[in-house]
C-alpha positions as CSV (number, residue, x, y, z in Angstrom):
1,X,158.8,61.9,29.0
2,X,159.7,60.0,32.4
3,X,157.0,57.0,30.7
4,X,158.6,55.9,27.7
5,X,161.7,55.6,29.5
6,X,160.5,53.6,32.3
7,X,159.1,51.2,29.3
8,X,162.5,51.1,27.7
9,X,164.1,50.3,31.2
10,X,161.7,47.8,32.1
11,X,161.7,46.4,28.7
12,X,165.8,45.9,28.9
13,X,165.5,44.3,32.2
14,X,163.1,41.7,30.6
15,X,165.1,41.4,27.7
16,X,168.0,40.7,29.8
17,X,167.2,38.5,32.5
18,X,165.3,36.4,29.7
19,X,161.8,36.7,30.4
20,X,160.7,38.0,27.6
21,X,161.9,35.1,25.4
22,X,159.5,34.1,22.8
23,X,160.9,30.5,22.2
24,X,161.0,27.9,24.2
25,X,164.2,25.2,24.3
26,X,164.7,22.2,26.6
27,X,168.3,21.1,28.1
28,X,167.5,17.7,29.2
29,X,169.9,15.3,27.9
30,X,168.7,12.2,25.7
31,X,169.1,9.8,28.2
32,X,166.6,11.2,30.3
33,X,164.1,11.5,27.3
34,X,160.8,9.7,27.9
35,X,159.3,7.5,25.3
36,X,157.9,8.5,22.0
37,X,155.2,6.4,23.2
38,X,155.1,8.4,26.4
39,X,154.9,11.2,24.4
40,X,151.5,10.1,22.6
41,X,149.9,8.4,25.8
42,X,150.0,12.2,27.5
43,X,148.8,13.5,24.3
44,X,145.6,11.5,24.2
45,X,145.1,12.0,27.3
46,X,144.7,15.5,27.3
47,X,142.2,14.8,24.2
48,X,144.2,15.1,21.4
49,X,144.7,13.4,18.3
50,X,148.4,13.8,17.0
51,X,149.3,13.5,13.5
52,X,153.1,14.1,14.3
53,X,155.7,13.9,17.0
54,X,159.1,15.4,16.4
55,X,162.4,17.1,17.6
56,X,162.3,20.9,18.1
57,X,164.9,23.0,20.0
58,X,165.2,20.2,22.2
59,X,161.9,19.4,22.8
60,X,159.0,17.0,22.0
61,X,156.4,18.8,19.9
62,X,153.4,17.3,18.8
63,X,151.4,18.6,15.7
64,X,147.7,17.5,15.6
65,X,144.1,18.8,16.5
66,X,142.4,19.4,20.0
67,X,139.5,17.9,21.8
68,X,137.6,20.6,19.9
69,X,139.5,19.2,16.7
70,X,141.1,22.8,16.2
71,X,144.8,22.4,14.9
72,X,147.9,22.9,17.8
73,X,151.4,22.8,17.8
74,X,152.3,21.8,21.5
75,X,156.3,21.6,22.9
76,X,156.8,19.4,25.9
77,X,159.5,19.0,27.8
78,X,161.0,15.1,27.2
79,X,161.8,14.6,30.4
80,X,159.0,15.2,32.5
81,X,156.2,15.1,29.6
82,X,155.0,19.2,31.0
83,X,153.9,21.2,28.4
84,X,155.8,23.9,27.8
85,X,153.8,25.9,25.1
86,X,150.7,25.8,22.9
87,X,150.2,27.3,19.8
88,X,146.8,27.6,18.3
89,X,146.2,27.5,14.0
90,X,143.3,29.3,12.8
C-alpha cells in the first residue's frame, strides 16, 4: 500500500510545482516578438515547409510538414524563435 501513495504524493508535487503541465504558453510581450518573417526563415531552416503561422497561447505556432514531409504543429517562443513543443499528425 506504501506505492500507490508515494505515486499520488509525487504526482501532487508535480502537479503543483507545474511540471506536469501539458500546455505550453509564452509571456513575452508584443514588443519583443520577432518577425513573422523570422518566424518562417527558422522554420525552413530546420527543413520545414509551413502552410500556416498563427497566434496560440502566446506563442508562434507553425502548422506544415517536416523534412520527411510528415505533418507537425510546432509552438515557438516569439521572442527568441526556441521551439517550445512539437506535435506529430499521423
Amino acid at each position: 500500500m506504501r506505492a500507490p501513495l508515494t505515486i499520488v504524493i509525487v504526482m501532487a508535487t508535480l502537479v503543483a510545482t507545474g511540471v506536469a503541465r501539458a500546455d505550453v504558453d509564452c509571456t513575452v510581450p508584443m514588443a519583443d516578438w520577432l518577425p513573422r518573417a523570422a518566424v518562417k526563415e527558422m522554420a525552413e531552416a530546420q527543413g520545414w515547409t509551413v502552410r500556416r503561422i498563427k497566434i496560440d497561447d502566446g506563442c508562434y505556432e507553425i502548422k506544415g510538414h517536416d523534412a520527411s514531409g510528415r505533418g507537425i504543429e510546432v509552438k515557438v517562443d516569439p521572442g527568441t524563435l526556441k521551439v517550445l513543443e512539437v506535435e506529430y499528425e499521423d
